[in-house]
C-alpha positions, 0 to 999 in steps of 0.5 A: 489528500487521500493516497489510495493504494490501488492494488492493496484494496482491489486484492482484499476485495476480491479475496473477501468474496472469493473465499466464499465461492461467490463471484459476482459477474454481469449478464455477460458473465464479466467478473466484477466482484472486486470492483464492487467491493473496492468501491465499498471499501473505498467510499466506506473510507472516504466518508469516515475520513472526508478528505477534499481530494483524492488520487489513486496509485497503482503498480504496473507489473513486476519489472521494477528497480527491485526486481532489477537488484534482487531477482527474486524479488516477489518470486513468491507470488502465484499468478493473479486468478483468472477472474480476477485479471479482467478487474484490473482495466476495468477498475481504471474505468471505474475510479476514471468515471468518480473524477479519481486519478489513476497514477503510476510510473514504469519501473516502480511500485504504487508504494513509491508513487504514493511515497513521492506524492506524500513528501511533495503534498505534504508540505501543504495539507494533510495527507492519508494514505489508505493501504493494507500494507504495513511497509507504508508505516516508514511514511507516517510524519505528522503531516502523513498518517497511514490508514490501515485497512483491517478485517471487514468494512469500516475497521481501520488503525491509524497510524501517527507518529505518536501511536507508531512509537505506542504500538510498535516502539519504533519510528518511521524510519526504524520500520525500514531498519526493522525489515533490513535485518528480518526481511519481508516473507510476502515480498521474499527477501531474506534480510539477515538470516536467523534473526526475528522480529523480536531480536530486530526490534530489541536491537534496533530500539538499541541502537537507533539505526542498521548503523549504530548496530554495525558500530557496536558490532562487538556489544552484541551477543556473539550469536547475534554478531556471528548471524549479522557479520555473515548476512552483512551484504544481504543486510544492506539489500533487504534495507533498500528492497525495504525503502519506499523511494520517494522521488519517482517521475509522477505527478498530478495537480490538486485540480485534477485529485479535487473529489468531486463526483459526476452523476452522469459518468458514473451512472453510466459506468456502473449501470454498464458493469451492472453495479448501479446500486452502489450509486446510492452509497456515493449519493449519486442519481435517485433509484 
């Protein structure tokens, strides 16, 4: 199974072509540039990878559990650019027409969603998940390895548990201590104020968890202690805007995530948004 986060491919595509000034459009002047560039990205990794069966994951807006504990939760972000926005339903379309679910639920992120579909399909095939977010390395177990989407087509880190530990040092559920104590300057949350990722990662390989750190308290330097003892309830916030919550009301069968692909559906979508020569690169139809 291949866990698909929708929004983290839909954004590096359109960013990969709008950088150079070029957005491509339909006669009628509909943007389309990210959806083009999802399907590549998308099928680019398909056929490295081959999973069976596929589904999508997508947020649904800022109004989330985390938006509801901690106000400004992403309050960072600037508002999507205006072509860009018309993508949104239109890829829904277009990942609707390939036979791949699009799934969500109100209230949660898409890194929830793909969190709860891993824990539950994994106790039966191996699962991907395909991303550019380095947050879903908290998921990687040796049924689950996260994909992680580099700089252009076709480049790829795969992480295991094994070159999770090589790379990082860490375990999975260290990545979330981890950010506990550094925060997330993307998601804009502070964690403990005054300590990087250096120090976080010396402490937390130390002491295994946010909680072995707070028992050895009086081990740690006192600058180190002064920062954590003053942040303590900024700690604990940042560690649950850091956990990916993994039991969210989404479901979906293995019939309907079975990746097996319709000629005429997608013929007509992409010959409707006027992408068909992409229907080459899935093996669709002859042109």
């Amino acid at each position: 199974m291949m866990l698909v986060d929708g929004m983290a491919l839909l954004f590096r595509a359109y960013y990969a072509t709008a950088q150079t000034g070029y957005i491509r459009r339909t006669k009628d002047g509909i943007p389309t540039n990210a959806i083009y560039g999802f399907v590549r990205y998308l099928w680019d990794a398909v056929s490295q990878y081959e999973p069976t069966h596929i589904a999508c994951c997508w947020d649904l807006g800022t109004q989330t559990f985390r938006r509801e504990e901690f106000a400004d939760y992403k309050g960072n972000r600037t508002a999507a650019p205006d072509d860009l926005i018309p993508q949104f339903d239109l890829i829904l379309d277009v990942t609707d027409s390939m036979g791949i679910p699009n799934l969500s639920a109100p209230g949660y992120e898409a890194d929830d969603c793909i969190g709860t579909l891993a824990r539950e399909l994994e106790q039966g095939m191996e699962v991907m998940i395909l991303t550019g977010d380095h947050d879903m390395l908290q998921l990687v177990d040796h049924r689950t390895s996260v994909i992680i989407m580099k700089k252009g087509y076709g480049n790829y880190k795969v992480y295991t548990p094994e070159s999770l530990m090589e790379e990082k040092e860490l375990t999975p559920a260290q990545i979330i201590d981890m950010k506990a104590l550094t925060g997330d300057a993307s998601d804009n949350y502070p964690g403990v104020k005054g300590i990087g990722e250096k120090t976080a990662v010396k402490l937390v390989k130390e002491y295994g968890s946010v909680e072995g750190i707070l028992d050895n308290l009086e081990q740690l330097t006192p600058s180190v202690r002064k920062k954590i003892e003053a942040d303590l309830d900024m700690l604990h916030l940042s560690r649950r805007l850091a956990t990916i919550h993994r039991e969210v009301p989404v479901v979906c069968t293995l019939d309907e995530c079975l990746l097996l692909l319709e000629d005429n559906k997608i013929i007509d979508k992409f010959e409707e948004l006027e992408i068909k020569s992409l229907c080459s690169m899935l093996g669709v139809g002859v042109f």
